[in-house]
Each structure stands twice: as C-alpha cells, then as structure tokens.
C-alpha positions as CSV (number, residue, x, y, z in Angstrom):
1,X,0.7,-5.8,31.5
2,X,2.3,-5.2,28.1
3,X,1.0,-5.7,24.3
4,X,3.9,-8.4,23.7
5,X,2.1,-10.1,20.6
6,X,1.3,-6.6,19.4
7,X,3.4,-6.4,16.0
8,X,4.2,-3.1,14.7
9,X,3.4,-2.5,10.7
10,X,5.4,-4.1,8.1
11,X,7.1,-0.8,6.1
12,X,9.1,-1.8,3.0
13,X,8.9,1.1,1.3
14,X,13.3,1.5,1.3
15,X,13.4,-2.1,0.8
16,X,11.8,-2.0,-2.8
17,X,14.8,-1.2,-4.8
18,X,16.7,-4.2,-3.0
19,X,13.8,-6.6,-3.2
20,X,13.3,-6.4,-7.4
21,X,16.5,-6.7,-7.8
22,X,16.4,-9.7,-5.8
23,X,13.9,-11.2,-8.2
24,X,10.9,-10.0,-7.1
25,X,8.1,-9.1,-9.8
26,X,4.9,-8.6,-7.5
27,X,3.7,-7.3,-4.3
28,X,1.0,-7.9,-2.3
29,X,-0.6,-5.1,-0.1
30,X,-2.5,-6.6,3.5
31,X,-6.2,-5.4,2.8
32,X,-8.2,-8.4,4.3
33,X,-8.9,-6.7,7.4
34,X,-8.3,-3.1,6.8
35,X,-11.0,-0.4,4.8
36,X,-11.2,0.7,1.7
37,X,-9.3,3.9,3.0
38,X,-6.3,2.1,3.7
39,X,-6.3,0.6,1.0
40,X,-6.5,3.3,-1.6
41,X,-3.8,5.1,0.4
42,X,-1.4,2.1,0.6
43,X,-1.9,0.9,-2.5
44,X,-1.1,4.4,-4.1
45,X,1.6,5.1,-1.9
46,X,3.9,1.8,-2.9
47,X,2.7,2.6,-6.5
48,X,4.4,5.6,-6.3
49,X,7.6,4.6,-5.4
50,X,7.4,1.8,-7.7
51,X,6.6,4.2,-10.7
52,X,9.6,6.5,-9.1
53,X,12.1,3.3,-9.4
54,X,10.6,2.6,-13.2
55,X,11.8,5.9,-14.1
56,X,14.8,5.5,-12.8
57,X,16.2,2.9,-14.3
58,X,13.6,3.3,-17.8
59,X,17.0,3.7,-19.7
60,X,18.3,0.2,-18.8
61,X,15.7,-1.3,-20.2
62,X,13.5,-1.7,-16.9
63,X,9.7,-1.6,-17.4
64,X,6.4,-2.6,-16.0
65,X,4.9,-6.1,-16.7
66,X,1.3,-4.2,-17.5
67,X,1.0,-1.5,-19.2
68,X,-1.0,1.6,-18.2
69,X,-0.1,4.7,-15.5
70,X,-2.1,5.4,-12.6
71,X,-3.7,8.9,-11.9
72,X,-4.7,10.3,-8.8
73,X,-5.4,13.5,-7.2
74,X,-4.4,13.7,-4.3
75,X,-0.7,13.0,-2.4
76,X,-0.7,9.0,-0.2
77,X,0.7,9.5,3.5
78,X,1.1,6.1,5.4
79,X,1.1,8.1,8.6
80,X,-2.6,8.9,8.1
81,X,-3.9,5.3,7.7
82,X,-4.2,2.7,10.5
83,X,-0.4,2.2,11.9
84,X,1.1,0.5,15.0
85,X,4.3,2.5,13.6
86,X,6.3,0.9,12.0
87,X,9.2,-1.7,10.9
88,X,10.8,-3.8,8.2
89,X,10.5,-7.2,10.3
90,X,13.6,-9.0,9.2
91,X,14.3,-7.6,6.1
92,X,17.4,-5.9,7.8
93,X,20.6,-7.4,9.1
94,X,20.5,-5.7,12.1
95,X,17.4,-6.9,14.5
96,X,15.3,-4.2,15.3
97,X,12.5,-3.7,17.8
98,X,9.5,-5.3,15.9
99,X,6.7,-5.1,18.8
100,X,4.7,-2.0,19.8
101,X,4.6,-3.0,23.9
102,X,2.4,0.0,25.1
103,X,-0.9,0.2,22.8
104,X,-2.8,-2.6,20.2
105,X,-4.7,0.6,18.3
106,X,-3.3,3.4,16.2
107,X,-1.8,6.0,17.7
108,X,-1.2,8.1,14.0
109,X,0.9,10.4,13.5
110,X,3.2,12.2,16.1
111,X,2.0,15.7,16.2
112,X,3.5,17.3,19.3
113,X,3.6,18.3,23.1
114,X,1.5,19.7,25.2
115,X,2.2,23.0,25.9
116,X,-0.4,25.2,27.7
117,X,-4.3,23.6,29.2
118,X,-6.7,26.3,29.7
119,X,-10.3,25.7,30.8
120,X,-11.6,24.5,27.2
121,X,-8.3,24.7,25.4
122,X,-4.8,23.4,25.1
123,X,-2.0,24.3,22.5
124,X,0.8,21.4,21.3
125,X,4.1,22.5,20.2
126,X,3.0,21.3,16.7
127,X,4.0,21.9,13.1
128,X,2.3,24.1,11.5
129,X,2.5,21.4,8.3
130,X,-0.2,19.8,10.5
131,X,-3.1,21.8,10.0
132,X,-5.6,20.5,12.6
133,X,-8.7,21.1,11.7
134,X,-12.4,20.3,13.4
135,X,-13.6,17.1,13.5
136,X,-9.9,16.0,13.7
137,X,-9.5,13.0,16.3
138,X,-6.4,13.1,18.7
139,X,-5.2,10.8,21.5
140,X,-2.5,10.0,24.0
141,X,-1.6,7.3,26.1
142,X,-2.4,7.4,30.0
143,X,-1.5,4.6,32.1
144,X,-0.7,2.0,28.5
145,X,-4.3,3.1,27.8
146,X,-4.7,4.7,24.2
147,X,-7.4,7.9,24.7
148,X,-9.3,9.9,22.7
149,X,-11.5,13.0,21.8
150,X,-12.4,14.5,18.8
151,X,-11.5,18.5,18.2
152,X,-14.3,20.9,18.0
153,X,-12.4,23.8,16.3
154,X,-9.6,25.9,16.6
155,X,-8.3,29.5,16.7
156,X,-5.1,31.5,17.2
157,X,-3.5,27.9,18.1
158,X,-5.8,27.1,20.8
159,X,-7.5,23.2,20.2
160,X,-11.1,23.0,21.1
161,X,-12.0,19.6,21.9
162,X,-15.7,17.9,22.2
163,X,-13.8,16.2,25.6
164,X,-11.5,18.4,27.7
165,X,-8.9,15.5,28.2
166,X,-7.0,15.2,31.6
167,X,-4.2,15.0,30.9
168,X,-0.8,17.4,31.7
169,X,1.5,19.4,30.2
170,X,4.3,17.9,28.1
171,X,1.4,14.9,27.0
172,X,2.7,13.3,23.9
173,X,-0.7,14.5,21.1
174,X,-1.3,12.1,18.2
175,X,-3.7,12.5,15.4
176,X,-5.4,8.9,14.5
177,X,-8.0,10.9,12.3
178,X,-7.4,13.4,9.5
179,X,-11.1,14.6,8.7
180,X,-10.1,16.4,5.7
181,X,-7.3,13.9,4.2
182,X,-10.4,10.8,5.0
183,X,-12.7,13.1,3.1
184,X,-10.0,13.2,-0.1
185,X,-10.0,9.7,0.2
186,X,-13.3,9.3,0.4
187,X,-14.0,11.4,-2.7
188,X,-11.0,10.1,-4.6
189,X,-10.8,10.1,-8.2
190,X,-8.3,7.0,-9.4
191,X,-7.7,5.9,-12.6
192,X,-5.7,3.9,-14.4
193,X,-4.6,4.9,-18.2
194,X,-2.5,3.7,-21.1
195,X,-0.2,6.4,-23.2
196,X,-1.0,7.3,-26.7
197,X,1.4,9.0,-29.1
198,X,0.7,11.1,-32.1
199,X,2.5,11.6,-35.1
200,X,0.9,14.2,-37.8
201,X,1.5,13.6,-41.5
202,X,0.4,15.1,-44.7
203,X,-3.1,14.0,-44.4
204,X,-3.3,11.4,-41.8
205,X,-3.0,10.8,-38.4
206,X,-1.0,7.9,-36.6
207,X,-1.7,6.8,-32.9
208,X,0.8,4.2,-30.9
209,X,-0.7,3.1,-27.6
210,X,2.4,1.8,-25.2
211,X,4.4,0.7,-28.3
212,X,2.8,-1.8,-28.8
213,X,-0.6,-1.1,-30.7
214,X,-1.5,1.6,-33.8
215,X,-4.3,3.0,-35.6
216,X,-4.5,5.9,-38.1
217,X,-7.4,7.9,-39.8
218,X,-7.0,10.2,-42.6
219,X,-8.1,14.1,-43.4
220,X,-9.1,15.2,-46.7
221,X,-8.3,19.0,-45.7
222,X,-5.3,20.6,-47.2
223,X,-5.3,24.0,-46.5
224,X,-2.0,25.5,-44.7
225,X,-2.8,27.3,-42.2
226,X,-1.7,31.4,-42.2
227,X,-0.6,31.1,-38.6
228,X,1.0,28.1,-38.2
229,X,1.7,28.1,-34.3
230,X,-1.6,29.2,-33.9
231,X,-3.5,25.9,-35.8
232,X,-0.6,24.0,-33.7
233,X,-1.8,25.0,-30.6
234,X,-5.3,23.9,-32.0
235,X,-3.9,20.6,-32.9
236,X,-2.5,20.0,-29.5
237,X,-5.4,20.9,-27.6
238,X,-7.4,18.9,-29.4
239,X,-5.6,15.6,-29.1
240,X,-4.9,16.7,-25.1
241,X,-8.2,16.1,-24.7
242,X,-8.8,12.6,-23.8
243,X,-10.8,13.0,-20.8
244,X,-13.4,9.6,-20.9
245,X,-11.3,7.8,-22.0
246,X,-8.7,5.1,-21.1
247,X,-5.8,7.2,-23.1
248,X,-4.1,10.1,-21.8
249,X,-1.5,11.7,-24.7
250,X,2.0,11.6,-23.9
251,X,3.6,12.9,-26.7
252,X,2.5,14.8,-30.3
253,X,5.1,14.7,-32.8
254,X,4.2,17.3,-36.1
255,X,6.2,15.6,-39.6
256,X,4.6,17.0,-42.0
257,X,6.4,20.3,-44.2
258,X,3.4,22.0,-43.6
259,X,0.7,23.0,-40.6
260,X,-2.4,22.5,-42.0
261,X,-5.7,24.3,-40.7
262,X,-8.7,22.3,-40.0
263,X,-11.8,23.8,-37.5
264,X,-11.7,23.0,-34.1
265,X,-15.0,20.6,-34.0
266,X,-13.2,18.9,-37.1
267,X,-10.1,18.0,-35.3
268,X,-12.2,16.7,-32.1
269,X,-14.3,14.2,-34.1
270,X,-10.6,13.5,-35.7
271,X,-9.1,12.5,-32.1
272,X,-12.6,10.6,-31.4
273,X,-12.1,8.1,-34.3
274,X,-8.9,7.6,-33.6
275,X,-8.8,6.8,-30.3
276,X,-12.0,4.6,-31.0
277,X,-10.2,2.8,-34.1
278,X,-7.2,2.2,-31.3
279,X,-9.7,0.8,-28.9
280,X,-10.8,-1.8,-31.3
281,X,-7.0,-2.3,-32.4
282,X,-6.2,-3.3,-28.8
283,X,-9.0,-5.9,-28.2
284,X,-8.4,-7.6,-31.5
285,X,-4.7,-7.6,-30.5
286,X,-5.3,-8.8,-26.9
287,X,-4.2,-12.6,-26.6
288,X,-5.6,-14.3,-23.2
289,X,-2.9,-16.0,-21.1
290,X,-4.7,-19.3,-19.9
291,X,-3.3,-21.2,-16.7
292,X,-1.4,-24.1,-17.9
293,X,-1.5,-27.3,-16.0
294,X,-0.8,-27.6,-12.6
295,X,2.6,-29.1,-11.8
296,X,2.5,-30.0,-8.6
297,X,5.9,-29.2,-6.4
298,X,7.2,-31.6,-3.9
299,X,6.3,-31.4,-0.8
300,X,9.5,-31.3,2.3
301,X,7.9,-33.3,4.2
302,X,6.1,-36.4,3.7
303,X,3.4,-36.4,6.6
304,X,1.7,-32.9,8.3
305,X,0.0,-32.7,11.3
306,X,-2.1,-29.7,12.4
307,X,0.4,-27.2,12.3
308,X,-0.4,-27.4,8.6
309,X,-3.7,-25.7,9.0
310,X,-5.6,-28.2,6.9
311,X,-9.4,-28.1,7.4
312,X,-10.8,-29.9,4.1
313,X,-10.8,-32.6,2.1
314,X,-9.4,-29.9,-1.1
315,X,-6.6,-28.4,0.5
316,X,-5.9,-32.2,2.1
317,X,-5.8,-33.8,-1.8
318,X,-3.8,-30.8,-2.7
319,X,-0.7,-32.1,-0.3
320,X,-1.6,-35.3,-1.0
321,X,-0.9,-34.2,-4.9
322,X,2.6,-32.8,-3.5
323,X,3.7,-36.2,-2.0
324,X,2.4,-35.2,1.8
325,X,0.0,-37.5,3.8
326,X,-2.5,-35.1,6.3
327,X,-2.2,-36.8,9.3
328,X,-4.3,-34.6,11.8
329,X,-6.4,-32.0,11.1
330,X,-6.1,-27.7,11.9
331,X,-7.3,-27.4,16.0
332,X,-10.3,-25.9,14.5
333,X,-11.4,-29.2,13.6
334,X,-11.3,-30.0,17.6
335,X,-8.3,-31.6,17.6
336,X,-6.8,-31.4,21.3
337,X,-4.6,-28.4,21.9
338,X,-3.1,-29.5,24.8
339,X,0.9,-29.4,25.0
340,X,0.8,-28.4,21.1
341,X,2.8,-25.7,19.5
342,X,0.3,-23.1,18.9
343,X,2.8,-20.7,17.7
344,X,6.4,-19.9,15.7
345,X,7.6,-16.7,15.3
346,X,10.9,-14.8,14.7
347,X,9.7,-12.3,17.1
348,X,11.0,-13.1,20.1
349,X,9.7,-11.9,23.6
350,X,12.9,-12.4,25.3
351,X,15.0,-10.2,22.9
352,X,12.4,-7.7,22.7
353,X,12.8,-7.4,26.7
354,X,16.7,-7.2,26.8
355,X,16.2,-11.3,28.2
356,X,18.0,-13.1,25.4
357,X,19.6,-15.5,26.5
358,X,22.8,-15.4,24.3
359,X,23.7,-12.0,25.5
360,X,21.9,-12.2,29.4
361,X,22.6,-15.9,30.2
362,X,21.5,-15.6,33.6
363,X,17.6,-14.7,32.6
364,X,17.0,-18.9,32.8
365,X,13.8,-19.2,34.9
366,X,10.8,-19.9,32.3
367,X,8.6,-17.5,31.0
368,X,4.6,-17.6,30.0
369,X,2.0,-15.4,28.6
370,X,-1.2,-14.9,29.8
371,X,-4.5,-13.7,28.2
372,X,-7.4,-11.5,29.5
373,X,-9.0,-14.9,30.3
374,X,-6.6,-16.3,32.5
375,X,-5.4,-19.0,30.1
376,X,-1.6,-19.4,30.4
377,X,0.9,-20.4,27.6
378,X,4.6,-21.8,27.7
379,X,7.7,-19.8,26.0
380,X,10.3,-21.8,24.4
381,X,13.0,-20.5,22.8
382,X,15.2,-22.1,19.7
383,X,18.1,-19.8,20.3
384,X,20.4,-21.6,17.2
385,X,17.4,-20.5,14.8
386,X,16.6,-17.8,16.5
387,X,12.7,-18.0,17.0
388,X,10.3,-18.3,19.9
389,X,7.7,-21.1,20.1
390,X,4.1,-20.5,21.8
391,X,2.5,-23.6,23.7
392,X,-0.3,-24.5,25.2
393,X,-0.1,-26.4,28.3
C-alpha cells in the first residue's frame, strides 16, 4: 500500500556549476504535462541561477550563447509549484532516497505543526515568512491519503478554513496553493531584453547593442549647457528610458569636453532614432544558421525490438538510416506483452526498502507489484548494473 513508482522531482539547481563545466551548453525544463504556472516559475528560477554563474565567472571569459537579459518582477520559489519534493536522481555519488512512498500529489511546501484546534480554527507553529492568506489551500496526510481544504481567512494567528479538517494536534500543515504568489504569476510581466551602451560626443551619439552591433545619429545643437550636472541628468534620463522597446541601457559614457544643453523633447526623439537606426542595424546584421545535413550516427545495435518504442514507418527509416533493423513494433502497436520487460529503471524498489540484496542477502524470496486493477508484475533485479527490471507475466 505504498506509491513505490512515485518519483520525487528532479532538482539540479546545485548541480549546474558541475554540469557546464562538464560540457553542457543547454537545458531542458519538463513542461509537457505541467501549466503554464510552473513553467514560468521554473523556467525563471534555473534562469537565475544560470545568470548568477554567468556573472561569476564573466571575467574568464564565460558568456551566454544568446544574447539578451531576462526581466521579471517578481522572485521564482520551486516550493510553490507542483513538487513530490525533491532529488538529484543520480547525479550524486552517494544514492539517495529517489521515491516519495506516502503520496502521488503535491504536498508544497512545509509550513508547520499543529498547535491548538478550536471549533472553527487551528493555529500551526508556522513562520511568519509564510503569510497565509485566504483562499490559500493547505493539506496533510491521514492514513497515506493526501487531504485538503482551502482557508477562509485569518486573524491574530487563528486559520479559518472552508472545511474544519479532522485532524489532531502536532498534524504536519502543507501549503499546495499560494493564492497570492499564483496570482503574480498569473499577472506576470516577462521580458527578455538586449543591452545598449551610449557613448556622447561633440555632436553625435553612438549606441553598441551586446558588442556586437552600432548605430549613431548626430545633433546640430551646440550650446554648453550653464549647469552641466543638471543637462547630465537630462541626458541620462532620457536615454534610461527605453520602455517599449527590446533595449534596456546599461551603461552612458559622456566624452565630450563639454555638456551640451538640448530640450528634453529634443533628446527623446534623439534616443528614438537611435534605438530605431539600431534596430535596423541588427536585422541587416542577423545571419540565419540553417541545419546542415543530417549525418546519421551509428546505431549500437543492429536489430531493435519493442523496447525501442517505434510506432511508424519515420521513426522506423530513421534507425534504419543509423544501421538498425525494427524488428517488432512499440506494445502500442498490440504486440503481446506477455513475459516482456515493460520497464528499466535505476530506481530500485529493493534499495529504496532497505531489501538490497548486496547489503541484506537474506531478502531472496521474489517480489511483484500490483496495480489498482489487480494486474501483477515481476521484479528482477541486475545487481552488477545496479537497476531493477519491471515484467509482465
């Protein structure tokens, strides 16, 4: 009566340092399955880190592969989005616990005990960091079973919910639904931007975009200005402003010998041609990458059978093209089941239960699963490799 296929989430957020130095120039967030609120928080949240270890290392040499920054306004929390908690699989020498045995939902994030029920009420030992608001959904686990209720309000500590749980004191309280932080989410304002430098001369004005790209426009006006930090401040403001457009300024550099004084709307439609003239720089610079030629890699095997996954007559020419004959199709295609390995995974039931067998030789007798529908499957165990093998029977 456990959740034994029930994998916790892959976290490699204090892996990424080790894993670009290893070689690695992309990565790929899961988002098939999940909503667009997970998404926006995950994706932001490894971006961070990733933009954390750029400027770390920016001296060496260490950059991004596309330019741009991206700009967001509010602060990722992994906690917050849909979680089994968490694990780095096998990215560790040490094996670590990789299976979440109790529940297959989220529980969130851990917010506290509780500490006093009254007759519509109960208070948690919580942080105060935690802020519960209404329309907040909490849950705990009662007999493996995850349970819910959503909170109605709150005052002086005391939690109000819709559903007075029953449940006792020192209940373990998770939060699987931050109204407020889904409703910044919701709202959220992302963009992505490329950096734009200016340089002021006498009579002219430079813009570089990422180092790579430059335009420059030129003013007629020569009058020095009689407060010089004054028409600086002018100068900066104006070229701050960038809002609408896909530039935000990162630097203003002044080289002229003196601080001229032009009006306000003067050095606004300045910045607009610029930044336009830029624009038009960068798309007649752009070069399209095409896809060269597909050199097909050789396949490690000459024949596959179903455990290939092969369903079509493309993805069969494709192996075929790699020096690999399909000999039987994916199950889906209704090819028998029966005795087949259905399954081959590094996470393995017997370790997770204290039952290996290279530290508890005497756990010998077989083991199966069994689903909701009665079906039963076969456990077998490659111990040298390490990994457990799923079979029908």
């Amino acid at each position: 009566d456990k959740y034994l296929l029930s994998m916790k989430d892959f976290m490699a957020a204090k892996k990424l340092e080790e894993l670009i130095d290893a070689g690695v120039t992309s990565f790929k967030i899961e988002g098939r399955l999940k909503d667009s609120s997970y998404i926006k928080n995950t994706v932001l949240y490894y971006r961070r880190l990733l933009d954390k270890i750029i400027e770390k290392y920016a001296n060496e040499g260490f950059c991004r592969l596309s330019n741009g920054k991206s700009f967001a306004d509010f602060e990722p929390d992994l906690k917050k989005s849909f979680n089994r908690d968490f694990c780095e699989y096998f990215l560790s020498e040490k094996r670590e616990n990789i299976c979440n045995l109790d529940v297959p939902n989220s529980k969130g994030e851990f917010l506290g005990k509780v500490k006093e029920i009254g007759k519509d009420y109960f208070t948690i030992d919580y942080n105060s960091k935690a802020d519960i608001k209404a329309q907040d959904g909490l849950c705990y686990i009662e007999n493996g079973m995850l349970r819910g209720f959503l909170v109605n309000k709150t005052a002086q500590k005391k939690i109000f919910p819709n559903i007075m749980p029953k449940f006792s004191k020192g209940t373990e309280i998770y939060r699987n639904k931050d109204a407020a932080f889904e409703n910044r989410l919701k709202n959220l304002k992302a963009e992505r931007k490329l950096s734009v430098d200016f340089k002021i001369y006498d009579g002219k004005i430079k813009v570089f975009c990422e180092n790579t790209v430059c335009a420059e426009v030129s003013f007629l006006e020569n009058e020095e200005a009689k407060d010089a930090q004054k028409a600086k401040n002018n100068w900066i403001s104006a070229l701050n402003k960038t809002g609408g457009t896909i530039f935000y300024t990162n630097n203003i550099e002044f080289l002229s010998n003196k601080m001229y004084f032009l009006p306000i709307s003067r050095l606004n439609e300045l910045r607009r041609r610029i930044l336009e003239k830029l624009s038009d720089a960068i798309s007649e610079n752009y070069i399209k990458e095409r896809q060269e030629k597909i050199q097909f890699a050789k396949f490690p095997k000459k024949e596959g059978d179903y455990r290939l996954n092969i369903l079509n007559k493309e993805a069969e020419e494709f192996y075929k093209n790699c020096g690999c004959s399909i000999k039987e199709y994916a199950l889906e295609s209704g090819t028998s089941a029966a005795k087949k390995e259905l399954m081959r995974t590094k996470h393995c039931i017997r370790d997770t239960l204290k039952m290996c067998l290279k530290t508890n030789p005497k756990y010998k007798e077989g083991l199966y699963l069994m689903d909701d529908a009665g079906e039963k499957y076969k456990l077998e165990f490659d111990c040298k490799n390490c990994e457990m093998v799923i079979k029908s029977l």
